[in-house]
C-alpha atoms as a printed R data frame, in Angstrom:
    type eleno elety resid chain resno       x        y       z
1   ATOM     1    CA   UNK     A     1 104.927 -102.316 187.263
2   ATOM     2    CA   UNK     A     2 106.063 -100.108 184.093
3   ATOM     3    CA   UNK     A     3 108.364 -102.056 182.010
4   ATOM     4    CA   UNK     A     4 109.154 -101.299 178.436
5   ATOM     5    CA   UNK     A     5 112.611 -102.765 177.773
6   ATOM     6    CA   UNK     A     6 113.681 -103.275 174.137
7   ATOM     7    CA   UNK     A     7 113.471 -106.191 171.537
8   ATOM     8    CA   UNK     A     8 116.345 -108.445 171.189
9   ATOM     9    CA   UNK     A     9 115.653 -109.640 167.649
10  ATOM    10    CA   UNK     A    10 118.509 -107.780 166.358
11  ATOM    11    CA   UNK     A    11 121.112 -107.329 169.333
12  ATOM    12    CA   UNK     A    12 124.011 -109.594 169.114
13  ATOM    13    CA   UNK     A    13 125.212 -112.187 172.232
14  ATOM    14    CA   UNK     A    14 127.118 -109.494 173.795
15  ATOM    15    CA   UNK     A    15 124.066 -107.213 173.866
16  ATOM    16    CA   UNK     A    16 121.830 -109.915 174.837
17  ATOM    17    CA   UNK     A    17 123.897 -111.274 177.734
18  ATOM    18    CA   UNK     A    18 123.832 -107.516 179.214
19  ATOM    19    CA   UNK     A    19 119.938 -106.843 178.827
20  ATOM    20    CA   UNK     A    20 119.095 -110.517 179.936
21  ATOM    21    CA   UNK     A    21 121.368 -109.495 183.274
22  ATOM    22    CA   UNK     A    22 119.868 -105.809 183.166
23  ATOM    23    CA   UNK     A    23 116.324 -107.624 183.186
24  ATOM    24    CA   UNK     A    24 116.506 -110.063 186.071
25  ATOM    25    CA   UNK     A    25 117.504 -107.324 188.371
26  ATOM    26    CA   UNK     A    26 114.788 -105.195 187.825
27  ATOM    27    CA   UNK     A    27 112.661 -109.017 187.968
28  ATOM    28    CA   UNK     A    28 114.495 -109.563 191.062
29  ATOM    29    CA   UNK     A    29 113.831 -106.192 193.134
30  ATOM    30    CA   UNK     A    30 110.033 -106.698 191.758
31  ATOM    31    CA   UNK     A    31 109.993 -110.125 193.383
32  ATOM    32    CA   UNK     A    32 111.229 -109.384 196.301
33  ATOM    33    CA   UNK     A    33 109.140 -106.739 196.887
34  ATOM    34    CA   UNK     A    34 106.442 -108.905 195.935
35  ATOM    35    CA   UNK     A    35 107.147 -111.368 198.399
36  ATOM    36    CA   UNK     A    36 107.236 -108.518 201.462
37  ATOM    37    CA   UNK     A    37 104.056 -107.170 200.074
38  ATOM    38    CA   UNK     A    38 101.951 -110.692 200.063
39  ATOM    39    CA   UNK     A    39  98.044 -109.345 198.361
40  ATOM    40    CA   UNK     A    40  98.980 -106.845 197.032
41  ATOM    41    CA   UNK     A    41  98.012 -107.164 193.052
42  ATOM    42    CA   UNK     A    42 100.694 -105.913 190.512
43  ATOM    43    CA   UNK     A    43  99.220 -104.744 187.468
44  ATOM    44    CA   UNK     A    44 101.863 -104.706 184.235
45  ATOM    45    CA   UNK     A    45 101.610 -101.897 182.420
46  ATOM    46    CA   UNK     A    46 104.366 -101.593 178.963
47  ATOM    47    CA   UNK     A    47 105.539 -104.034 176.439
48  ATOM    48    CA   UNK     A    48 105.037 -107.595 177.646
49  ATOM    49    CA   UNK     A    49 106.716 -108.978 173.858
50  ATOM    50    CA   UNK     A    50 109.495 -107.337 175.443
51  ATOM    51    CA   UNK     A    51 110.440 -109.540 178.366
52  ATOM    52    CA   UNK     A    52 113.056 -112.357 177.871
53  ATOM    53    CA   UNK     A    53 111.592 -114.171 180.997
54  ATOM    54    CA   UNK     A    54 107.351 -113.746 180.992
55  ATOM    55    CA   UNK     A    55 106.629 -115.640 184.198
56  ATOM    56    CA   UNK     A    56 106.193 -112.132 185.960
57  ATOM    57    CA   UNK     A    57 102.866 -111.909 184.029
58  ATOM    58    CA   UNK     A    58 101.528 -114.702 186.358
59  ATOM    59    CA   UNK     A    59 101.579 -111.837 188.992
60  ATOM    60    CA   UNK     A    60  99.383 -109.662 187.143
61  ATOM    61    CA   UNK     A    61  95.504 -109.767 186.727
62  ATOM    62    CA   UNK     A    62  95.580 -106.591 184.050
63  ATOM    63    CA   UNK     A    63  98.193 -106.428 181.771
64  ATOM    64    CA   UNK     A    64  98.278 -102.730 180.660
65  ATOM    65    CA   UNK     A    65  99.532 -101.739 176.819
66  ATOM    66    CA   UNK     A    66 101.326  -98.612 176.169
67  ATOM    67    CA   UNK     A    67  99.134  -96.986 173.351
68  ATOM    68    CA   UNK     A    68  99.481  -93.111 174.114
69  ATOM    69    CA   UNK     A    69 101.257  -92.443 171.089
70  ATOM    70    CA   UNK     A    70  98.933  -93.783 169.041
71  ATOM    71    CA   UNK     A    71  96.973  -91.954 166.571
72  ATOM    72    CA   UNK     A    72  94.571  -94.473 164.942
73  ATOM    73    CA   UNK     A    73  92.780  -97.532 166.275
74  ATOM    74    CA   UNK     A    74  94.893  -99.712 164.199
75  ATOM    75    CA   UNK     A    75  98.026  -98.761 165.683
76  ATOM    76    CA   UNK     A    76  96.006  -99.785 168.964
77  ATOM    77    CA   UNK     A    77  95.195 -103.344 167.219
78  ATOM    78    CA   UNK     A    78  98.717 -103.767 165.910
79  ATOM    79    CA   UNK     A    79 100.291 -103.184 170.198
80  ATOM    80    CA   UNK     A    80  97.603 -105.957 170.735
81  ATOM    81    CA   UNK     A    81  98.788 -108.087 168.072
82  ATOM    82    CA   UNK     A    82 102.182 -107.354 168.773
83  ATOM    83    CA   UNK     A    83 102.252 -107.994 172.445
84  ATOM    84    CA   UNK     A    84  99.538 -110.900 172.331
85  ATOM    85    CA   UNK     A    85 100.481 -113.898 175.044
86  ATOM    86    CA   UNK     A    86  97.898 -116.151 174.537
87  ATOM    87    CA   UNK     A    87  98.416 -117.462 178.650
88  ATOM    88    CA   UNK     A    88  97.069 -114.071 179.210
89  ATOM    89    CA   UNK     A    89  94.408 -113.209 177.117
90  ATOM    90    CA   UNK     A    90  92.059 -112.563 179.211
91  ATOM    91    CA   UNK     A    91  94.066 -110.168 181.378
92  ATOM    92    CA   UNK     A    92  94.827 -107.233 178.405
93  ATOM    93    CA   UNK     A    93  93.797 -103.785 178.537
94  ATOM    94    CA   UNK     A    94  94.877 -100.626 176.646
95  ATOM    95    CA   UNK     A    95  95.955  -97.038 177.849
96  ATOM    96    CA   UNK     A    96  95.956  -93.707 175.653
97  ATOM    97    CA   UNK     A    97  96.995  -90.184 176.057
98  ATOM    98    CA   UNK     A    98  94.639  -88.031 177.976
99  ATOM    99    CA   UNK     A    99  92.892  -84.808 177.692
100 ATOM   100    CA   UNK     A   100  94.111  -82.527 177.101
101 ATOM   101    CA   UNK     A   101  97.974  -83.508 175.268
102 ATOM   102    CA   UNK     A   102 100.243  -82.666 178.346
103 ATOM   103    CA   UNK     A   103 101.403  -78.748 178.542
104 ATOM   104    CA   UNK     A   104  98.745  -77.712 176.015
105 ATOM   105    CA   UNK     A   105  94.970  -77.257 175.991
106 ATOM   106    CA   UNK     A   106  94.585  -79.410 172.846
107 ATOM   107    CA   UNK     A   107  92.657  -82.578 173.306
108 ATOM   108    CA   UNK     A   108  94.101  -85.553 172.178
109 ATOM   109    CA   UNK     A   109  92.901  -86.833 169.049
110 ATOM   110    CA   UNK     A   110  93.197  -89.336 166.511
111 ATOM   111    CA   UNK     A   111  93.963  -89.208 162.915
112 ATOM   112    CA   UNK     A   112  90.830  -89.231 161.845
113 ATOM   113    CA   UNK     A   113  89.508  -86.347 164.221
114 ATOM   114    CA   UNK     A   114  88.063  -88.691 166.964
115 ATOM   115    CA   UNK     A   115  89.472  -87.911 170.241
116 ATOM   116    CA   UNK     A   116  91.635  -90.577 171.489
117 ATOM   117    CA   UNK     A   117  89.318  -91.496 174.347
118 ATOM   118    CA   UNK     A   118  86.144  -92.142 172.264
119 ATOM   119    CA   UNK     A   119  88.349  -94.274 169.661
120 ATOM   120    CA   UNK     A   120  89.189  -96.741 172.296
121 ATOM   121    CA   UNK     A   121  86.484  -97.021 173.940
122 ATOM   122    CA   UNK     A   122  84.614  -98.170 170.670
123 ATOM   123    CA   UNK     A   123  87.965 -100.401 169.714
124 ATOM   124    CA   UNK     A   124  87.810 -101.988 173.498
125 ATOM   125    CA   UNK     A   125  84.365 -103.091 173.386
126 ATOM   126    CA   UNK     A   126  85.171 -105.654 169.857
127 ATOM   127    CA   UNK     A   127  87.088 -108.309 170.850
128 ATOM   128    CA   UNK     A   128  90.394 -108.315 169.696
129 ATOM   129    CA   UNK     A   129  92.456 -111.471 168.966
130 ATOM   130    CA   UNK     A   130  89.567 -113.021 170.152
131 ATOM   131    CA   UNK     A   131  89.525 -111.106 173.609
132 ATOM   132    CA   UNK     A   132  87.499 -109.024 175.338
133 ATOM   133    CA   UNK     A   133  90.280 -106.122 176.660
134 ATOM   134    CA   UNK     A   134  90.021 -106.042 180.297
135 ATOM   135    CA   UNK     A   135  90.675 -102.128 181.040
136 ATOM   136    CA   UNK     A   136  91.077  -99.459 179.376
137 ATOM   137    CA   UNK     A   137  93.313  -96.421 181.218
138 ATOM   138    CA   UNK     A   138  93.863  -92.373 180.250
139 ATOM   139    CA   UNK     A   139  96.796  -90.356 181.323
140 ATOM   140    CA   UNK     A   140  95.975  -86.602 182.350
141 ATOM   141    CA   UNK     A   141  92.512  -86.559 181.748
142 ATOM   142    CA   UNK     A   142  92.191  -84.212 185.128
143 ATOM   143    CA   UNK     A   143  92.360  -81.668 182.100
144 ATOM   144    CA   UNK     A   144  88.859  -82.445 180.509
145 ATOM   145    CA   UNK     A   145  87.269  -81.374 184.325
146 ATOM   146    CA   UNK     A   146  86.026  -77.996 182.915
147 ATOM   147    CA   UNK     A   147  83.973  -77.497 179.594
148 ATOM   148    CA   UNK     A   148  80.594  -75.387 178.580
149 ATOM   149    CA   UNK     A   149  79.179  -78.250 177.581
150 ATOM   150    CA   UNK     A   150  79.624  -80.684 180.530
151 ATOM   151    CA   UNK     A   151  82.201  -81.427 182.931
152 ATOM   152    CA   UNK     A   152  84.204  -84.722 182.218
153 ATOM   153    CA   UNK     A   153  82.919  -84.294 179.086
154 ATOM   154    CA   UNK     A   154  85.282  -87.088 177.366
155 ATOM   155    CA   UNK     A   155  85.828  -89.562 180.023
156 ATOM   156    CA   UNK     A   156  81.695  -89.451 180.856
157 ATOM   157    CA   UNK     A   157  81.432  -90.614 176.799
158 ATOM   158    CA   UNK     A   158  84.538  -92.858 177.072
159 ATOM   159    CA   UNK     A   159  82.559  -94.821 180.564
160 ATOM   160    CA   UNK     A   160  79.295  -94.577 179.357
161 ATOM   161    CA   UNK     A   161  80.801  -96.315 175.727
162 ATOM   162    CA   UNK     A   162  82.004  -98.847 177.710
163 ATOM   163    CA   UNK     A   163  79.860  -99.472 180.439
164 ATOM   164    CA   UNK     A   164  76.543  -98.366 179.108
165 ATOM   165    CA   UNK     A   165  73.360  -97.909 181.234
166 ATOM   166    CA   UNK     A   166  70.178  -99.468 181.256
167 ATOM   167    CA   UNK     A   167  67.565  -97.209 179.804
C-alpha cells in the first residue's frame, strides 16, 4: 500500500473535511480488498504522520518510509522522527533511490559522496528512536547488475552491511 497524502496542520475545515472524505475512500477500497484477500500481508510503504485515521497500520507488519530523495543520513533520521508511531516501532523500515538515479548511469549518492545504499545500510543497523528498522528497500538497483569490479557491486555491500557473515 503506497500512501503519501498531505499534512493537515495548516488546511482549514473546508480542506480538511475534503481530504478526511478523500482518505476513507482510498481506506475503504484497501479494506475491502483486504477482507477478499484474507493472508495476504499489506506492507505500508509512504508517510504514515500523514494519515488522519492510523488503524490501517494494524494491517501492516513493515511499515516502509519514503527516503529516496534523501541525500544525507540525517534527512533519513529526521522521516524516522517525523513519521515515528510508537504502536509500531518495531515494524519501520526505510527505502532509498537505487543504482543507478533513474534514466542516467550515475549512481545514487549522498552528500557526502557515499552512495545512498551503503549510507543506509550503516544508518539501519543503529537503532533509531530506540528501534531496530525492520527493512531496508532500493528502487532500480537492476542497474548496479554489471560492473568491472563485481556484479551487484552495491547491493552485495548494502546485504553484507546488514546481514554480515560469519567468518
Amino acid at each position: 500500500m503506497g500512501y503519501t497524502g498531505k499534512s493537515t496542520v495548516l488546511m482549514d475545515d473546508a480542506e480538511k473535511k475534503e481530504y478526511m472524505e478523500n482518505e476513507n475512500c482510498f481506506i475503504g477500497i484497501l479494506e475491502d480488498w483486504c477482507s477478499r484477500n484474507e493472508g495476504v500481508e499489506l506492507t505500508f510503504f509512504g508517510q504514515p504522520d500523514n494519515l488522519l485515521d492510523k488503524t490501517i497500520l494494524d494491517r501492516c507488519p513493515i511499515v516502509l518510509l519514503d527516503g529516496r530523495t534523501a541525500t544525507a543520513t540525517n534527512e533519513l533520521t529526521t522521516l524516522m522522527t517525523r513519521n515515528w508511531i510508537a504502536d509500531y516501532a518495531g515494524r519501520y523500515g526505510m527505502v532509498v533511490a537505487g543504482t543507478p538515479l533513474l534514466g542516467t548511469n550515475k549512481y545514487a549518492t549522498f552528500s557526502d559522496g557515499t552512495p545512498a545504499t551503503d549510507a543506509v545500510a550503516a544508518w539501519a543497523c543503529t537503532p533509531q528512536q530506540g528501534a531496530r528498522i525492520r527493512a531496508v528497500g532500493v528502487y532500480d538497483f537492476s542497474g548496479d547488475y554489471f560492473n568491472a569490479d563485481n556484479t551487484y557491486k552495491n547491493m552485495r555491500n548494502m546485504i553484507s552491511t546488514l546481514n554480515p557473515s560469519i567468518k
